[in-house]
C-alpha positions as CSV (number, residue, x, y, z in Angstrom):
1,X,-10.2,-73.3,-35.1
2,X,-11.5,-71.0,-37.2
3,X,-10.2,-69.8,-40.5
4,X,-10.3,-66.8,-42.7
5,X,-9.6,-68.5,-45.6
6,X,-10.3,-71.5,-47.5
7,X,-9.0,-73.3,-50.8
8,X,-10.6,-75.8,-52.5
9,X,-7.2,-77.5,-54.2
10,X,-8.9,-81.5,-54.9
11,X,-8.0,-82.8,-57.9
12,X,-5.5,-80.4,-59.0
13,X,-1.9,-80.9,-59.8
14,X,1.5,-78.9,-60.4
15,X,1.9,-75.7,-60.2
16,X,-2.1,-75.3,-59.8
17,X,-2.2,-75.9,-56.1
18,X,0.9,-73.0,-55.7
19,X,-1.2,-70.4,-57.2
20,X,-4.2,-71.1,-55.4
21,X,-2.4,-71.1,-51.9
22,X,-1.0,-68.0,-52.8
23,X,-3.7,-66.1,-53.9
24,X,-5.4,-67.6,-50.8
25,X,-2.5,-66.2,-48.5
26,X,-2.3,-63.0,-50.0
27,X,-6.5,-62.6,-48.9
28,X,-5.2,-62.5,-45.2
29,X,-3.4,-60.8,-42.9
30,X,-0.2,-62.0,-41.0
31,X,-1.4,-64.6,-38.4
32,X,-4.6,-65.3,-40.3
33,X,-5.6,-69.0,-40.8
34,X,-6.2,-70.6,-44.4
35,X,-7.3,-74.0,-44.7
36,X,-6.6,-76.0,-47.6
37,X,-8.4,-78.9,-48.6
38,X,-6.1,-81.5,-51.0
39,X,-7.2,-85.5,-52.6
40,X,-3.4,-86.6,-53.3
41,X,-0.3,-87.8,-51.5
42,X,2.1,-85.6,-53.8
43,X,0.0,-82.1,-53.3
44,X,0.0,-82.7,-49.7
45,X,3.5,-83.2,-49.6
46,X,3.9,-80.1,-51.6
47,X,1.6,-77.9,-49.5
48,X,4.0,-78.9,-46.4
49,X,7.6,-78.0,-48.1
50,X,5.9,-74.5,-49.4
51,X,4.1,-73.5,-46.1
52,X,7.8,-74.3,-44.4
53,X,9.7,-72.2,-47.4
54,X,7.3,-69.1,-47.9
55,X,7.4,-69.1,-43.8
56,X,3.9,-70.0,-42.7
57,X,3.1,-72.8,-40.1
58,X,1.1,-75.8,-40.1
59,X,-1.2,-75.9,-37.6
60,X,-3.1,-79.1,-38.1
61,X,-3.7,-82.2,-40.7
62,X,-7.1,-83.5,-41.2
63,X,-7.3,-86.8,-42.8
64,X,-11.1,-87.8,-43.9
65,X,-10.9,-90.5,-47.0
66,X,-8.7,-89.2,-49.6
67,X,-9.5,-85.6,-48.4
68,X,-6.2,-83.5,-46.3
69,X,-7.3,-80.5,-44.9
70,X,-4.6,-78.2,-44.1
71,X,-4.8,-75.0,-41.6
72,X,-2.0,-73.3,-42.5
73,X,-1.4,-69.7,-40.4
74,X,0.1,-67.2,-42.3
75,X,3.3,-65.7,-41.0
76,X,4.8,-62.6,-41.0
């Protein structure tokens, strides 16, 4: 799958990861793919509860090491 987007968010924490996601998001157009590479359980889990809330979907987990990539499509 290819994407339009990409954010490097590895070894960042907080409220970091949010803005980077977003200004990745706001890049694309609706439907447009971003993928989002995280190194840390808790950002993961973060990146999955804010694709749900800001209504995006996940289209795929890639697990590599401590490395998630994320392809997150944006909706709307």
């Amino acid at each position: 799958m290819d994407a339009e987007g990409y954010v490097d968010a590895r070894g960042t924490y907080c409220q970091a990861p949010f803005v980077m996601l977003k200004e990745g998001m706001d890049r694309l157009a609706g439907g447009g793919v971003l993928k989002v590479d995280v190194d840390n359980a808790p950002t993961g889990e973060d990146v999955r509860v804010w694709a749900r809330r800001m209504g995006h979907e996940i289209l795929g987990e890639e697990k590599e090491g401590e490395k998630t990539t994320f392809s997150i499509r944006k909706g709307g």
